[in-house]
N, C-alpha and C positions, 0 to 999 in steps of 0.2 A: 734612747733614754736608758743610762741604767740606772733602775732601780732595784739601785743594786737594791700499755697499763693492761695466752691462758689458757689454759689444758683443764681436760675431764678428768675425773678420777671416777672408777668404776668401785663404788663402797657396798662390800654384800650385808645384806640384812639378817642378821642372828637373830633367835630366840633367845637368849639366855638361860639356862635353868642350872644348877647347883649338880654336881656327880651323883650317879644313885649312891642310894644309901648305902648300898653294898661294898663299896669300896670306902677304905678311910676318908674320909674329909680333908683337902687341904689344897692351897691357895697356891699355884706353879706361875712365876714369873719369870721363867726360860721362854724366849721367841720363840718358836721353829724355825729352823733355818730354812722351809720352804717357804714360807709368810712374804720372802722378799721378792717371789718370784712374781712377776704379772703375766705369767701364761697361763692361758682357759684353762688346763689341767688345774693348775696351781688355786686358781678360783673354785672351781668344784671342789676340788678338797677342804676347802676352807667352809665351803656349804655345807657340805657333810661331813664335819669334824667331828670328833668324838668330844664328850659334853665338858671333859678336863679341857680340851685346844679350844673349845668356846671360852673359857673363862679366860686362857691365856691373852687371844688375839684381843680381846675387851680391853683388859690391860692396857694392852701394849698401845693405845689408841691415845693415854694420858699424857705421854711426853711431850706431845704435839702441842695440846692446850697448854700445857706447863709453860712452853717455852715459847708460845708466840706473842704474849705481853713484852718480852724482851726487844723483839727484833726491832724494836724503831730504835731506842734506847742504843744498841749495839752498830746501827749502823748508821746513826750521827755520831758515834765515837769513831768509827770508821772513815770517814768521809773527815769527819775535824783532822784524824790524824795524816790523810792523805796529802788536804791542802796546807799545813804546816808548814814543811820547808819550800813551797813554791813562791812566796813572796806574792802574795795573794792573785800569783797566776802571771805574774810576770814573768816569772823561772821557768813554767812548765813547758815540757815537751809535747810535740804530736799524743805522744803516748802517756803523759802525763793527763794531759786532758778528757782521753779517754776512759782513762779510768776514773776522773773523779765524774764526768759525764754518768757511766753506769752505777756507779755507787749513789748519784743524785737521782737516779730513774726509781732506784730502788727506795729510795724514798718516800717520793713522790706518787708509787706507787699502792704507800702505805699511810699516805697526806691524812692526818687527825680533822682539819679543819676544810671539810669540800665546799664550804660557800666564804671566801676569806675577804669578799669585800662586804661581809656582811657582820663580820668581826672583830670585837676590840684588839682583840692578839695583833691586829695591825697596825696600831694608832703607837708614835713613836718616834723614837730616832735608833737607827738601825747603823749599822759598823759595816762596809763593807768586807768582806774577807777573802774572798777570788771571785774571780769573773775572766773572760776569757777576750773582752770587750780591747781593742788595742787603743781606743781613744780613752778609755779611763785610765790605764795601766802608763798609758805616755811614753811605750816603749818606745817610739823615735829620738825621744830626749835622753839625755844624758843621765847618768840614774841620779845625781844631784839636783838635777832640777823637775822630776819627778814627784807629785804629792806625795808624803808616806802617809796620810791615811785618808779614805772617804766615807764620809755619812750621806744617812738618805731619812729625810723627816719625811713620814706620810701620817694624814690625818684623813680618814673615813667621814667623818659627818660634816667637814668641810669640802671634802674630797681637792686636797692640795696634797702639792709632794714638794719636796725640797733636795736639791742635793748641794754639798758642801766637801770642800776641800782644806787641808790642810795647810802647812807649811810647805814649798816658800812660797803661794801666790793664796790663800785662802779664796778663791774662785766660789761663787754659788752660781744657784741656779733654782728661780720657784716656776711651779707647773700647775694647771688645772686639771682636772683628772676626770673622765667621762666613762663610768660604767658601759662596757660593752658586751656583759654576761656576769654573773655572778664569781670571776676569776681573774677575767681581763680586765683593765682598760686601756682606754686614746688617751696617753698625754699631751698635752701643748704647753711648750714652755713659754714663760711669759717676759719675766724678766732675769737680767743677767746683773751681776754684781761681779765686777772686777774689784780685786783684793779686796772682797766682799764690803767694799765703801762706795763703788762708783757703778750706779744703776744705768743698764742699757737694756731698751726693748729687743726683744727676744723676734727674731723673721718668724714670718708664718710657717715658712717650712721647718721651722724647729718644733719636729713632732715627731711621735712611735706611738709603739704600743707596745704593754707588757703586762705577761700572764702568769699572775700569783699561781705555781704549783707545789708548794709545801709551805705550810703555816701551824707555828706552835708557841709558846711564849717565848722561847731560848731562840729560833732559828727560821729563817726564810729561804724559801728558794723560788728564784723570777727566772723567766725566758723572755727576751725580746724579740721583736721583728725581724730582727736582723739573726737571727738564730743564738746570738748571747745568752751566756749560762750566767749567773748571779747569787753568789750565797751571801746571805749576812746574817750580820748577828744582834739581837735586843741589846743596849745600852740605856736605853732614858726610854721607858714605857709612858710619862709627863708629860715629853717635850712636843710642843705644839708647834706647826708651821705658821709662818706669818702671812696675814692673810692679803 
C-alpha cells in the first residue's frame, strides 16, 4: 500500500567567573584554535584555562543553539530540491535513490510529530511527490499511459485511507486502517473503483503495512512493508475519505 535514528560527546564543566580585576575588562570572541582538538591534552587544557579562554569557550557554545531551530527547515528544502527533477522517482538512479533515502533519514531523525496517528497533521489529502514503489510509478507502461499524479486521503478518527489516481484511468482505492503502535499501521483495502465509477471488492490479500516516520503540516514521510520510501505533500487539510 502506498501511502504514499549516536555518539557521546564529552562536555567539561566550567566555573565561570569574570577576569580579575587586574587586568582591563573585556569580552574575546576569538576560538582558540586548540578548542577543535578532542585529545585528553586538549581537554585539560580547557579545564584549566585561564579565566579570559573560560569566557571565550562559553561563547563559542551559542552557534550551536542558534542554528539548530533551522536544521528541519533546511533539510526539507534539501530533500524538495533533490526530488524535483526525478519525476516523482520514476527518473531516479541507484544513486538517486540513495540519496534522497539519507536526506529523508535525516529527517526523520528530527520528526516534530512522534505519535502521528495521534495527530490531526494527518487528517487530509496528501499529493504524492516520490516514492520508489514501481507499481505506483507504472514504470512498465509506456510513460503516456502512466498516472501523472497520485493522492492519498487519510482520516484518523475514522481511521480510512484513500488513494486516487489521475488521468488517464482515475483508478481509487479505500482502505481500513488498524493501529499497530502509535506510527504504524495494517491496511486492508477494501474496495476498488475502476475509472473511479466501477466498484470491485478488493481480495483479502490486499493488505501491507505502513509506518508514519515524518509528520508536519506541509510534508510526510511513510515506509512500507515492502521496504518503499513515500514523500508527500498537504493539499486539502478538509478533504474527508468516504466512508
Amino acid at each position: 500500500m502506498a501511502m504514499a535514528l549516536s555518539s557521546s560527546t564529552i562536555t567539561p564543566t566550567l566555573k565561570l567567573s569574570p577576569p580579575p580585576t587586574s587586568q582591563p575588562a573585556r569580552l574575546l570572541l576569538r576560538i582558540p584554535s586548540n578548542t577543535n582538538s578532542a585529545a585528553p591534552t586538549s581537554i585539560n587544557k580547557l579545564l584549566t584555562a585561564a579565566p579570559s579562554d573560560k569566557w571565550r569557550l562559553r561563547i563559542s557554545f551559542f552557534p550551536a543553539f542558534l542554528k539548530k531551530g533551522k536544521d528541519v527547515g533546511a533539510l526539507k528544502e534539501e530533500l524538495l530540491e533533490a526530488i524535483a527533477p526525478l519525476d516523482r522517482g520514476a527518473e531516479a538512479t541507484p544513486e538517486d535513490q540513495e540519496m534522497v533515502d539519507q536526506i529523508s533519514r535525516k529527517l526523520e531523525a528530527v520528526n516534530p510529530t512522534k505519535e502521528p496517528l495521534k495527530s490531526d497533521l494527518l487528517n487530509g489529502k496528501w499529493e504524492l511527490i516520490y516514492t520508489t514503489s514501481t507499481s505506483i510509478l507504472q514504470t512498465e507502461r509506456p510513460k503516456l499511459l502512466r498516472s501523472r499524479t497520485n493522492y492519498q486521503g487519510i482520516n484518523v478518527d475514522t481511521l480510512r485511507a484513500q488513494n486516487m489516481e489521475s488521468w488517464p484511468f482515475f483508478n481509487q482505492v479505500t482502505a481500513n486502517l488498524k493501529p499497530l503502535n502509535t506510527t504504524k499501521v495494517a491496511v486492508q483495502f477494501d474496495t476498488f473503483k475502476i475509472l473511479g465509477l466501477i466498484p470491485v471488492k478488493a481480495p483479502g490479500r490486499a493488505r501491507g503495512e505502513l509506518e508514519i516516520t515524518y509528520l508536519d503540516e506541509e510534508l510526510r514521510i511513510s515506509r512500507g512493508d515492502k521496504g518503499n520510501l513515500f514523500i508527500l505533500k498537504m493539499i486539502d487539510p478538509s478533504y474527508r475519505v468516504p466512508v
